[in-house]
C-alpha positions in Angstrom: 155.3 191.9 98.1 158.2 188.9 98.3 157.6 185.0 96.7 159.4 184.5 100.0 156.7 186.5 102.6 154.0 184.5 100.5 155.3 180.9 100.9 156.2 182.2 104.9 152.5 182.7 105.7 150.9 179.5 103.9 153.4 177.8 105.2 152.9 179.4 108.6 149.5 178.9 108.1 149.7 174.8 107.3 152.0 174.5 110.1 149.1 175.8 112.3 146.3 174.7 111.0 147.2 170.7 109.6 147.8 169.6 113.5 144.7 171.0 114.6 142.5 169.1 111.8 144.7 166.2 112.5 143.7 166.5 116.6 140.2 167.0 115.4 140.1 164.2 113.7 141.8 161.4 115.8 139.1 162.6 118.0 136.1 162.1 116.1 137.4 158.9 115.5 137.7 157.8 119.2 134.4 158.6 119.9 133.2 157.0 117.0 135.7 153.4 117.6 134.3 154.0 121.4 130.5 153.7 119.8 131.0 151.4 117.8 132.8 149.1 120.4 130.1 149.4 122.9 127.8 148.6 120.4 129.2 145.5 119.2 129.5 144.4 122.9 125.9 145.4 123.7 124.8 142.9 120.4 126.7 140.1 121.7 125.6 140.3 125.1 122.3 139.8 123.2 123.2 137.4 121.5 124.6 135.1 124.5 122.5 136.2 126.8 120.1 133.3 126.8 122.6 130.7 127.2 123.8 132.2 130.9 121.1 130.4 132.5 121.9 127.3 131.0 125.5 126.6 132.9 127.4 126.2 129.7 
Protein backbone atom coordinates (compact mmCIF):
# COMPACT_ATOMS: atom_id res chain seq x y z
CA UNK A 1 0.00 0.00 0.00
CA UNK A 2 1.04 3.79 -1.11
CA UNK A 3 1.61 6.95 1.74
CA UNK A 4 -0.15 8.52 -1.17
CA UNK A 5 -3.59 6.08 -1.36
CA UNK A 6 -3.52 6.55 2.54
CA UNK A 7 -3.49 10.40 2.77
CA UNK A 8 -6.24 10.11 -0.55
CA UNK A 9 -8.88 8.36 1.55
CA UNK A 10 -8.54 10.43 4.98
CA UNK A 11 -8.42 13.14 3.07
CA UNK A 12 -11.42 11.92 1.02
CA UNK A 13 -12.87 10.98 3.94
CA UNK A 14 -12.52 14.71 5.86
CA UNK A 15 -13.66 16.26 2.79
CA UNK A 16 -16.93 14.24 3.20
CA UNK A 17 -17.53 14.00 6.44
CA UNK A 18 -16.25 17.88 8.10
CA UNK A 19 -19.25 19.59 6.01
CA UNK A 20 -21.71 17.32 7.16
CA UNK A 21 -20.79 17.76 11.06
CA UNK A 22 -20.48 21.40 10.19
CA UNK A 23 -24.44 21.33 8.57
CA UNK A 24 -25.25 19.32 11.63
CA UNK A 25 -24.18 21.70 13.68
CA UNK A 26 -25.34 25.19 12.38
CA UNK A 27 -28.48 23.33 12.69
CA UNK A 28 -28.58 22.37 16.21
CA UNK A 29 -27.72 25.72 16.87
CA UNK A 30 -30.72 27.36 15.00
CA UNK A 31 -33.07 25.46 16.75
CA UNK A 32 -31.45 26.08 19.87
CA UNK A 33 -30.98 30.41 19.13
CA UNK A 34 -34.80 29.80 17.82
CA UNK A 35 -35.67 28.46 21.68
CA UNK A 36 -33.96 30.52 23.21
CA UNK A 37 -35.35 33.65 21.42
CA UNK A 38 -38.87 32.67 21.89
CA UNK A 39 -38.12 32.21 25.30
CA UNK A 40 -36.71 35.36 26.08
CA UNK A 41 -39.74 36.97 24.28
CA UNK A 42 -42.26 34.78 26.22
CA UNK A 43 -40.38 36.25 29.75
CA UNK A 44 -40.71 39.73 28.69
CA UNK A 45 -44.14 39.60 27.62
CA UNK A 46 -44.43 38.54 31.37
CA UNK A 47 -42.72 40.79 32.49
CA UNK A 48 -44.69 43.88 30.78
CA UNK A 49 -47.68 42.33 30.64
CA UNK A 50 -49.21 44.08 33.55
CA UNK A 51 -48.48 47.45 32.53
CA UNK A 52 -50.75 47.11 29.03
CA UNK A 53 -53.74 47.85 30.89
CA UNK A 54 -52.38 50.90 32.29
CA UNK A 55 -52.12 53.10 28.86
CA UNK A 56 -48.37 53.76 29.29
Amino acid sequence: MNIKETDSGKNRFLGGTLPLLGAIFMAIASVVYIMYKSWSNKAYAEKWKDYDECGI
